[in-house]
N, C-alpha and C positions, 0 to 999 in steps of 0.2 A: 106402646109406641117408643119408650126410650131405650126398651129394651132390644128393638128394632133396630135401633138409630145404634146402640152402642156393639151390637153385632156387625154390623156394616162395618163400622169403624174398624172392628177387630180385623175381619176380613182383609180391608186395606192395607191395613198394616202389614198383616201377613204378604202380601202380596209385593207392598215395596220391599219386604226386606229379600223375600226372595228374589227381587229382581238386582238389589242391589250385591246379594249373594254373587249371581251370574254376572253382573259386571264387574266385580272384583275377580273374578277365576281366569274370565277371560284375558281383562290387563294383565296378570301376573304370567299369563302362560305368555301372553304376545314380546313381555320385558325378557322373560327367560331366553325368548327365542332369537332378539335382538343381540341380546349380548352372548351369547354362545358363539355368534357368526360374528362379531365383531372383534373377539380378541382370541381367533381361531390360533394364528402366526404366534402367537409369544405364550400362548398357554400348553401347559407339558398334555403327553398322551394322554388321550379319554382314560380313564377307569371304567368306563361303563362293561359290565358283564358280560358282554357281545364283546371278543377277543378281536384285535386289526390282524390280518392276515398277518404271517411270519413264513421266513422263507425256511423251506426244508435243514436239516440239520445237516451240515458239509459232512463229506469224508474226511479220513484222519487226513490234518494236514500232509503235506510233501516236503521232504528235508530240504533246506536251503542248499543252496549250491554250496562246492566247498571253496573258500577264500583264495587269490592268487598267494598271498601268503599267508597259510594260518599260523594263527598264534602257536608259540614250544606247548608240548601233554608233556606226558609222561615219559615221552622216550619211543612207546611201542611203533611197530613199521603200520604206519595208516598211509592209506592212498587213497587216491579216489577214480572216479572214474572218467578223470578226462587226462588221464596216465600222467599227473605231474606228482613229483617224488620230492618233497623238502627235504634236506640234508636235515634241520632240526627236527623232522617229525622223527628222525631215527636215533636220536638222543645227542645234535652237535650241540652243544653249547654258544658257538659264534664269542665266545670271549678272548680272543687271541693268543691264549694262556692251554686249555685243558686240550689234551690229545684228542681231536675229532676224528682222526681216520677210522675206527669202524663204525664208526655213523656214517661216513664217505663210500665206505664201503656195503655195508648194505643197504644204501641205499642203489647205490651202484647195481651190487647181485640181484636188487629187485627191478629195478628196473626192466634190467637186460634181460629176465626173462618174462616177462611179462607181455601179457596178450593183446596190449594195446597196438593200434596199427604205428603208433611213435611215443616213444618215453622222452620223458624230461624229466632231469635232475635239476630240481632249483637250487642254488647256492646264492640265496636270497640278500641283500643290499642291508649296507645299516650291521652287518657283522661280520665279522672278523675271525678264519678259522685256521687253526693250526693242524696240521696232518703231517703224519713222516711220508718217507719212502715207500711208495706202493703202486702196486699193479693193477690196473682196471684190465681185465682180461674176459673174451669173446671168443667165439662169436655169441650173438645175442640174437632173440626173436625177432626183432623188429628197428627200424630204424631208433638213435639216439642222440637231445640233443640235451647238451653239459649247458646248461646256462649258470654264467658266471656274474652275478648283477652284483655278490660282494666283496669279499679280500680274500685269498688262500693262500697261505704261507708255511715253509715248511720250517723246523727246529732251526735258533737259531745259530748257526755256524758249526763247525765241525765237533765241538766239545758236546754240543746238544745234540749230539746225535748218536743215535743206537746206536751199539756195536753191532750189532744181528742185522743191519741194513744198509742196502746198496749204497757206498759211495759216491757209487758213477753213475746215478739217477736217482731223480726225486718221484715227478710222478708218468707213470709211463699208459699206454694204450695198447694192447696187442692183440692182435688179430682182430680187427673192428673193421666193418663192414657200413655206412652209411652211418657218419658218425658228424655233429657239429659242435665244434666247442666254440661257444659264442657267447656276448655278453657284453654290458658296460662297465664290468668290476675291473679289478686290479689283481695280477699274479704276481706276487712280491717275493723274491730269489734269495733275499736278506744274503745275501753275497758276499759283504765286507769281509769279515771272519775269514772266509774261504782264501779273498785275494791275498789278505795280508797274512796267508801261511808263508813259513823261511824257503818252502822249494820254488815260491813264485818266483818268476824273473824281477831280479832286484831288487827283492822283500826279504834278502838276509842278511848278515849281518854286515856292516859298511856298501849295503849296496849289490850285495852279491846274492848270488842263488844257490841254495843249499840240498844237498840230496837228502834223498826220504819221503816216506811215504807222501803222496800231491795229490789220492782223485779229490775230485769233485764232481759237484754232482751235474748231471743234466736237466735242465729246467722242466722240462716236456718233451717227451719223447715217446715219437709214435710207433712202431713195431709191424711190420707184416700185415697194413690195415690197408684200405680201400674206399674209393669214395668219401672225403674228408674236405671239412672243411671248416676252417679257423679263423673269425668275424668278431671285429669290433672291440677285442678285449686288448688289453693297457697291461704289457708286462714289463719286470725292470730288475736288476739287480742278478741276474741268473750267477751262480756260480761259477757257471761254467756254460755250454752251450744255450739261447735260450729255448730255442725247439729245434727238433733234427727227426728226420725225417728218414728211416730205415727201409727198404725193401716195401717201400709202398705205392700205390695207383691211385692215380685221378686226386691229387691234392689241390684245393681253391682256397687260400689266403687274402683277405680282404680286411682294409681298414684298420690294420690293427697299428699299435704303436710299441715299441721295443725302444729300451736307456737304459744305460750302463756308463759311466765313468768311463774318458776316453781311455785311460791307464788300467783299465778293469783288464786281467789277464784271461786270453781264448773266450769273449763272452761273445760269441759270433750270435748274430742276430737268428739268422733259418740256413740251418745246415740242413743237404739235401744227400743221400747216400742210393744207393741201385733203386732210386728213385724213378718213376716214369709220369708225365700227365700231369706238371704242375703250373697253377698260375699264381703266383705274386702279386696283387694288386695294389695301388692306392694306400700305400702304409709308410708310414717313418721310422726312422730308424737308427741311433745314434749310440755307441761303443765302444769297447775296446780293442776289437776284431771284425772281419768281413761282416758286411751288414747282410750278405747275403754270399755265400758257399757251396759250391758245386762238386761232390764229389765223386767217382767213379761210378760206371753203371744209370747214368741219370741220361734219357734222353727226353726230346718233346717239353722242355721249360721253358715259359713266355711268365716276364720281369716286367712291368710298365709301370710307370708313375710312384716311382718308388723314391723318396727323399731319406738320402743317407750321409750320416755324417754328423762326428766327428768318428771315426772309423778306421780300414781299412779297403773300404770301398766293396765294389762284385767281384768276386773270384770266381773262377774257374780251376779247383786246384785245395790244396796240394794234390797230385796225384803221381802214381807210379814209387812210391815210398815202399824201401826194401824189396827192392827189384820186382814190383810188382806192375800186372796187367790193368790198365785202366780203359774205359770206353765211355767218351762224352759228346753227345750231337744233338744237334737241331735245339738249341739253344739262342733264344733272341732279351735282349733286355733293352728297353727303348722309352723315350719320354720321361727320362727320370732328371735327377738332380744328386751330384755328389759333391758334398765340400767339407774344408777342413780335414781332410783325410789321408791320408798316408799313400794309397793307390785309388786310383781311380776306376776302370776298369781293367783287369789283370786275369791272366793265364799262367799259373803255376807248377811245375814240374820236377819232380826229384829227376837226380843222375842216376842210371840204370832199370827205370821203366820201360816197359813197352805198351801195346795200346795205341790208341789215336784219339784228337779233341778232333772235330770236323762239324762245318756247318752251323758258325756263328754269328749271330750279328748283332753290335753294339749299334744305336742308330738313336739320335736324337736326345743326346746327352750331353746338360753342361755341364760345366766343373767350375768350384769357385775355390783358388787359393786349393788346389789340389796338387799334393807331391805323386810322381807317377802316372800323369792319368790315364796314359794309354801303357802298355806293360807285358811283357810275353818277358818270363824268366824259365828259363829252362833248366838254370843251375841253382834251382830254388836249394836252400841250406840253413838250418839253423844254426850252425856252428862253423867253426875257420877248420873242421876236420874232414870234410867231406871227400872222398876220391872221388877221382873222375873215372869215370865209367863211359865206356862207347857207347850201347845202348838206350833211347829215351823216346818218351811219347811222344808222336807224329802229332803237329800240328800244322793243318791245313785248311784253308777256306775260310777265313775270318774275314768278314768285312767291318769298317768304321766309318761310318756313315752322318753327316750329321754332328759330331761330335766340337764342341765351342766352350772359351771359358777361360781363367787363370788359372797357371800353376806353380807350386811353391818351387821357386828357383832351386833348392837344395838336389832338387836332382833335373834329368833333364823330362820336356813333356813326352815324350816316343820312347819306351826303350824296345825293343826288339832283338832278346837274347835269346838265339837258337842253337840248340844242338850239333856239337863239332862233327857228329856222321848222320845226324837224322834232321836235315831241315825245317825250317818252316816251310810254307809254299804256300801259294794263290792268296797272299795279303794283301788285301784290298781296301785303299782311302778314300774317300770322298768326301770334302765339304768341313775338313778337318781345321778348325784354328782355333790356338792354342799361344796365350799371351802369358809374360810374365806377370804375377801379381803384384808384386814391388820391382821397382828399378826399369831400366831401359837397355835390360842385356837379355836377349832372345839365345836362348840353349841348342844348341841342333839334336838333334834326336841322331839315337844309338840303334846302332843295326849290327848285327852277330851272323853270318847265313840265315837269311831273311830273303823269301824270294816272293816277290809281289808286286803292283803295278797303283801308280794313283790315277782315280779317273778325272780329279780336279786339281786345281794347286795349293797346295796348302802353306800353312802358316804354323810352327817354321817350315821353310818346303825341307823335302826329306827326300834325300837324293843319292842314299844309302842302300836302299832295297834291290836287290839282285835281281835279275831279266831272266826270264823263260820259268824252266820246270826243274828244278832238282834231280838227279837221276834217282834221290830213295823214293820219289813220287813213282818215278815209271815202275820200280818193282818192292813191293810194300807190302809184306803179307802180314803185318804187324793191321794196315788200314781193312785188310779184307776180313780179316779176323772180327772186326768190329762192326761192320756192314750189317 
């Protein structure tokens, strides 16, 4: 019986501990399972040997785009493929010191052949490049634009300058075909040097001007080119012209700004030469010469909103020099502003030209403290040597329209000096007044054979101008010539 009784007991026991067994397995697994899903959020990746999905292995990446401006390599010519060409990717420096022009240059050569539908030459901001006398020359594959966002400047003054290169241009363009040199940078002429040579006018010695060698250079100058157009850049200092414009079509100038020292010698703003198709627009402009120049062979020029001055104002001129053929028409300049200036608007001519100006109109122009404003010289002369000659350029059909302001007393506001055997003819005023800028002495305006009509009355009135028609009008093969 005890052995009975202590079997039983055995039993039991066996039994509690197995059930205590399964309630401790249970708890432990129900704790584990609690806290797994409890600190899901802040605990790193399972390890557990069942992998979490991974996504597929990328392809080789793709090269970054290339930078608006990349950083100077080594030199070699890299480009890329959205045709922009850095001047330092081809070994410029931009320290305003070492010679970059065959960096300029091939970047240039690459460009212009290149298969892009449009190249650009960066001349990137933030540097500063020296380049001599050189020719960018065309035609090129595809349109190109020169962006100027930093300084270009060429050797400074004539001592630093090559003997083996052009005096009489610095950087030129020829035969270019859809071209824009555009930018926020600065073209800098470093000039000085050049003015203050002894052949300048009254740069030698007490005052006087001395013979020997004089060029200098031309700032910019275009060549035999097409379709052009010149935006937004800040030039200053030119030597000598700051851009001129040769035997080219469809010129659009916009925005730009040109300075020079009023006493700066021949630094004419935009010379224009057998030029056709050009617009002037919205730009300033202040010198030591015409802020804007019209010279033979130029027709179809439209001038507006153009601020000039301290200067010698818009010319039309010099033309007909060394008895030569000039032909200039359909020329309008309107909405502008000219002051502090020597002429205001002006028509200039040597003795013994032939040719015809026709077809002008000056319209919507003030003048502040302007000597000359309004101006037709026909006995244009640099010196007290000049002969007189019969022969001279036909001018005819000017109108002055609009035209209001002060002018420097030293001369009078109207002159109208015509040709002792070739007239002026059909000068036409309208809405003309013209006040002294100091003092309470009104000037009369100067008339030479001057044939023309006012259609209002002006201020001073001008009661000088000859009635009808000229007889060189009625027979002029000099005008048909140029037709």
């Amino acid at each position: 019986m005890k052995d009975f009784r202590l079997s039983n007991m055995v039993v039991l026991l066996l039994c509690i501990s197995i059930l205590c067994l399964v309630h401790l397995t249970q708890a432990r697994k129900h704790h584990l399972k609690h806290k797994h899903k409890g600190s899901h959020k802040s605990q790193p990746p399972s390890t557990s040997p069942t992998p979490e999905p991974v996504a597929p292995e990328p392809s080789a990446p793709k090269p970054a785009p290339e930078p608006a401006e990349p950083p100077y390599n080594d030199g070699s010519p890299i480009t890329n493929s959205s045709g922009v060409f850095d001047v330092r990717k081809f070994g410029a420096a931009g320290d305003g010191v070492t010679d970059d022009t065959d960096a300029f240059k091939m970047a240039w050569d690459t460009a212009c052949q290149s298969d892009s539908a449009s190249s650009l030459i960066l001349v990137p901001r933030g540097f500063s490049f020296m380049i001599q006398s050189t020719i960018f020359t065309g035609p090129c594959k595809s349109s190109l634009v020169f962006q100027v966002d930093g300084t270009v400047m060429p050797p400074d003054g004539p001592d630093s300058w090559p003997n083996n290169s052009s005096r009489r241009q610095w950087l030129v363009f020829y035969r270019i075909n859809e071209m824009a040199l555009q930018g926020g940078g600065l073209i800098d002429g470093r000039g000085q040097k050049w003015w203050d040579l002894p052949c300048k006018p009254h740069k030698g010695k007490n005052g006087t001007t001395l013979p020997g060698p004089c060029d200098s250079p031309i700032a910019i100058r275009f060549f035999m080119s097409s379709n052009l157009t010149v935006q937004g850049l800040r030039i200053k200092n030119s030597p000598q012209f700051h851009f001129r414009f040769d035997s080219c079509q469809n010129v659009h100038i916009e925005s730009i700004s040109i300075t020079a020292p009023a006493l700066s010698p021949n630094t004419d703003g935009i010379h224009i030469e057998n030029t056709i198709g050009v617009e002037i627009y919205n730009s300033v402009i202040s010198n030591g010469d015409d802020c804007v120049s019209i010279g033979s062979g130029c027709h179809d020029v439209n001038i507006r909103n153009i601020t000039c001055g301290p200067g010698h104002g818009i010319s039309i001129g010099s033309l007909g020099k060394h008895n030569s053929r000039a032909c200039v028409t359909n020329i309008t300049v309107k909405d502008s502003v000219i002051k502090a200036s020597n002429n205001g608007v002006r028509i200039k001519t040597w003795q013994g030209g032939s040719g015809a100006v026709s077809g002008v109109t000056f319209s919507n122009i003030h003048m502040d403290n302007v000597r000359n404003p309004i101006i037709i010289d026909q006995f244009y002369c640099l010196s007290k040597n000049c002969a007189n000659q019969t022969s001279a350029v036909f001018v005819s059909d000017i109108l002055y329209d609009n035209i209001k302001g002060t002018y420097d007393v030293r001369s009078p506001p109207m002159h109208f000096g015509c040709s002792d055997s070739v007239p002026c003819a059909n000068l036409t005023l309208s809405e003309v007044e013209l006040l002294p800028a100091a003092g309470d002495i009104v000037l009369d305006p100067f008339c030479w054979n001057a044939y023309g009509e006012l259609q209002t009355l002006t201020i001073p009135p001008v009661s000088c101008l000859l009635e009808g028609v000229p007889n060189s009008k009625l027979d002029n093969s000099d005008k048909g010539y140029c037709s």
